[in-house]
N, C-alpha and C positions, 0 to 999 in steps of 0.2 A: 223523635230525632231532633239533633238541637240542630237551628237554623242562624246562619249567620248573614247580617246587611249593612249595608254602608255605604257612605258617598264619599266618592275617590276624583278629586279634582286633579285635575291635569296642568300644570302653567310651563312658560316660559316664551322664551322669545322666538318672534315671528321667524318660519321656517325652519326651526330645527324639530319638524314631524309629528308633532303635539295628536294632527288630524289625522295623521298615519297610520300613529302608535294606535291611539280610541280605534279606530276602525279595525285594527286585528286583531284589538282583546275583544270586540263584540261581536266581531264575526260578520257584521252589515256595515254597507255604505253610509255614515250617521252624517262626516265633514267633508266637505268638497275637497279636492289635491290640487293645489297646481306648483310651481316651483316659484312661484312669485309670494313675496312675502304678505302678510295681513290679507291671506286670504280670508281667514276666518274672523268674521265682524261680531258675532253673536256668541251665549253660551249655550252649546250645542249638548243637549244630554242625550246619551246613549244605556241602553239597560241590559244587563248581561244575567240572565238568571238562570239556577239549575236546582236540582229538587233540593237543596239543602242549602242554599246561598243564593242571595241577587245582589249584584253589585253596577253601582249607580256612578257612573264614568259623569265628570262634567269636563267637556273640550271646551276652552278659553279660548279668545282673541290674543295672540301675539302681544308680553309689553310692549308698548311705543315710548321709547326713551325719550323723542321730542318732539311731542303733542302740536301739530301743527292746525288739528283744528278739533271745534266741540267733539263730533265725531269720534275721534280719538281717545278725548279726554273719556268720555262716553264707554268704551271698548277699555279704558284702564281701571272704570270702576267696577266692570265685570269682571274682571284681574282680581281684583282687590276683596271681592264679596266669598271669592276661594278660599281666600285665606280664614273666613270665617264661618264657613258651615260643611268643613270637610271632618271624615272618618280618617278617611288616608291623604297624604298630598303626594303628590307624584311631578317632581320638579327635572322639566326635560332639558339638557341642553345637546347641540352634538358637537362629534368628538374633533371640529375645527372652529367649534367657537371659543371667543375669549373674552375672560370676565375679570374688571378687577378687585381687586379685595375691597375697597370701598362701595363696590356698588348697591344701590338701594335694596336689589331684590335680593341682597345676599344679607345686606340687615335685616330682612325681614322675616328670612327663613330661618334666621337666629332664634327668632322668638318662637317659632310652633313649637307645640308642646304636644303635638301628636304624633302617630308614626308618619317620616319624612322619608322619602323616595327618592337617591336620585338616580337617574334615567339616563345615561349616556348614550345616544343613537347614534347612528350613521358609523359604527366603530369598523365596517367593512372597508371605511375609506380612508383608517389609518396600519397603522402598525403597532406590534404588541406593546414596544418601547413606547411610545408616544401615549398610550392607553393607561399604560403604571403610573405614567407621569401625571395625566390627566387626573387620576385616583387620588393619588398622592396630593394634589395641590386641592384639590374637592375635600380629601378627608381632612388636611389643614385646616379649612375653610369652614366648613359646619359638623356635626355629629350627626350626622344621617344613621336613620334604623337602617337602611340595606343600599346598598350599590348596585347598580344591573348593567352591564354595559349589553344594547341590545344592535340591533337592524331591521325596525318597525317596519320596512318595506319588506325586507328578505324572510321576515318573521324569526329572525334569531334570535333565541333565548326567551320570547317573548312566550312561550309558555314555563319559561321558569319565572318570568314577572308575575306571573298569573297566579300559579302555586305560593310566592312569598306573601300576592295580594290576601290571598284567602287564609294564608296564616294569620294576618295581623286582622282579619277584618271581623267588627264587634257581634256577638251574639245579639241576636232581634228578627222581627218579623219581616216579611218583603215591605216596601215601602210602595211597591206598582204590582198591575197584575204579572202574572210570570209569564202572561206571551205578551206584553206590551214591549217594543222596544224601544220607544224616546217618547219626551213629553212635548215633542212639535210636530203640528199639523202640515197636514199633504202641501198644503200651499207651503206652507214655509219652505220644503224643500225643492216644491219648484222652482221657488223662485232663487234657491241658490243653485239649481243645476242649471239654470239660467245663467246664472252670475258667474259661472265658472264656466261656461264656454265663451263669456267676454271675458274673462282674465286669459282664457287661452288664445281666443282671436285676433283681440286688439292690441295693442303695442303703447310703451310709457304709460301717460298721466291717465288715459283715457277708464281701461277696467275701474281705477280708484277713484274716480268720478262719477260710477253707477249705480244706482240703486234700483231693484228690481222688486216690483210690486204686484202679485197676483189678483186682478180684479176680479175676475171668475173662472169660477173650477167648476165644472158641472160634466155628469156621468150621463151618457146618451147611451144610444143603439142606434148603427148605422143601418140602410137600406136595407141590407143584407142581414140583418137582426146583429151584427157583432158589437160587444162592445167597444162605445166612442168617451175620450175623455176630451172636451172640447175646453180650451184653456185661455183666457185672454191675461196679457200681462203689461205692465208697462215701467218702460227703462227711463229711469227720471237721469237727468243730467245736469251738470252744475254751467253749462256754455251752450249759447248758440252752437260754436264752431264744432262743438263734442257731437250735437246733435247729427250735424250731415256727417262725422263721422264716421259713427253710427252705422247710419244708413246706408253710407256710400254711395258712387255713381250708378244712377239706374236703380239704385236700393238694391245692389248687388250683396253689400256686406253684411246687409240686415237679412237678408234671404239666405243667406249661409249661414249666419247664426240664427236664426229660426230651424235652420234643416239640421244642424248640428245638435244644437239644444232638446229638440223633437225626439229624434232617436234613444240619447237617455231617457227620455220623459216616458217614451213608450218601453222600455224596460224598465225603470223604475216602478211604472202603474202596471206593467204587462197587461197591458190596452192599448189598442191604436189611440192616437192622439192629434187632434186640430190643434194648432198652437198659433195664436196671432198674436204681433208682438206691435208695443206704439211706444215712441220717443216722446217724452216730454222734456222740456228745460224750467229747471227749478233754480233760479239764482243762489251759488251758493248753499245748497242744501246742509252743506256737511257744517255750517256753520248757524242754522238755523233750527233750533232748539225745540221750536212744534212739530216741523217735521219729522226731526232725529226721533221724537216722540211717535210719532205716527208711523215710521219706520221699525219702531221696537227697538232705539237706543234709551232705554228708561233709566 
């Protein structure tokens, strides 16, 4: 039976469902959601395989048009690495953004020379008119292999994304086992379901000033013989002032984001879960280059 695999990168700009979309072609939770832009810091892979195909999703960080700090710069060269070890590319925008004809990532989708994708989402929140138009100015713009206009949230049409992926995608072996589904470890996702109930909790600069760092993951048995996942984690921040925060009065705010965060954790592990959580202040982290390092901005 001939078998087909590939890696199918995902880009485009922060907020138009990049995390969405990955997440309803793999069928699993792989990117954290929230409606705030650059949530996604890291290149998050997802694996989607079936007895004849596995196909290897890479979810990108959001371009950041103006790089305000390392951090950033950091998160556009994960952008940038797409462009050069994809099967497929899968270029998402939605159907109320606008792009102009000079801009960088539209010269540079010029250049691919593989099959190109583009991905129209959110088209629930136009109209049919405004959708041709969009097409129309897109097909202008680059020779795209196929068009999709989907609703990564609503899951429209996003199984005929699936079916065009599998068309074009290259004859070869699986690349991972067929029930692995991402090449990042448990921590790593704690510490984004972490991270995404501070983008949900907190308000302005504060989420974009967190970094979340799992210093221990360890598998117990409570009293009562059940399994324990006991987890220690710690939220760097770039300000004193961030810090109380954080915390809030009485360590109110940190005690609801502990109890908030807990709850995915324990569905996520489907195990109870201890979860303790500590503030540090890191001057400036996002612009401090060991750190970025030690955070996993490589």
């Amino acid at each position: 039976m001939q078998h087909q695999s590939g890696f199918i990168n995902i880009i485009g700009r922060p907020n138009v469902g990049k995390s969405t979309l990955m997440n309803a072609l793999v069928g699993e939770r792989m990117s954290i959601i929230t409606n705030k832009p650059q949530t996604t810091r890291h290149r998050i892979i997802g694996i989607l395989s079936g007895d004849d195909f596995q196909m290897v999703f890479s979810d990108t960080p959001g371009i950041v048009r103006d790089p305000s700090y390392k951090m950033h710069e950091a998160m556009n060269r994960f952008v940038n690495t797409t462009f050069e070890d994809a099967d497929i590319m899968l270029f998402v925008t939605d159907a109320q953004e606008r792009y102009k004809e000079d801009d960088e990532t539209i010269a540079k989708l010029k250049k691919v020379d593989i099959p190109l994708f583009l991905v129209i989402n959110k088209v629930d929140l136009i109209d049919e008119v405004r959708l041709v138009e969009l097409i129309q100015w897109w097909s202008q713009q680059i020779d795209f292999t196929e068009i999709i206009p989907i609703s990564a949230l609503h899951k429209r049409n996003t199984d005929v994304l699936f079916r065009l992926l599998k068309k074009y995608l290259p004859e070869g072996p699986p690349f991972y086992p067929k029930d692995q589904l991402t090449d990042r470890s448990e921590r790593f996702f704690v510490s984004e379901i972490i991270r995404e109930k501070i983008l949900q909790l907190y308000e302005q600069e504060i989420p974009y000033s967190c970094e979340v760092v799992v210093t221990s993951y360890k598998e117990t048995m409570t009293k009562a013989g059940e399994p324990l996942v006991r987890i220690y984690a710690e939220i760097f921040v770039a300000r004193k002032t961030q810090k109380s925060i954080i915390i809030g009065k009485n360590g109110f705010a940190i005690k609801k984001l502990g109890s908030e965060a807990r709850k995915d954790l324990e569905e996520f592990t489907e195990k109870k879960v201890f979860l303790e959580l500590h503030v540090k202040v890191k001057d400036n982290w996002r612009d401090d280059e060991r750190l970025l390092k030690h955070f996993g901005y490589k």
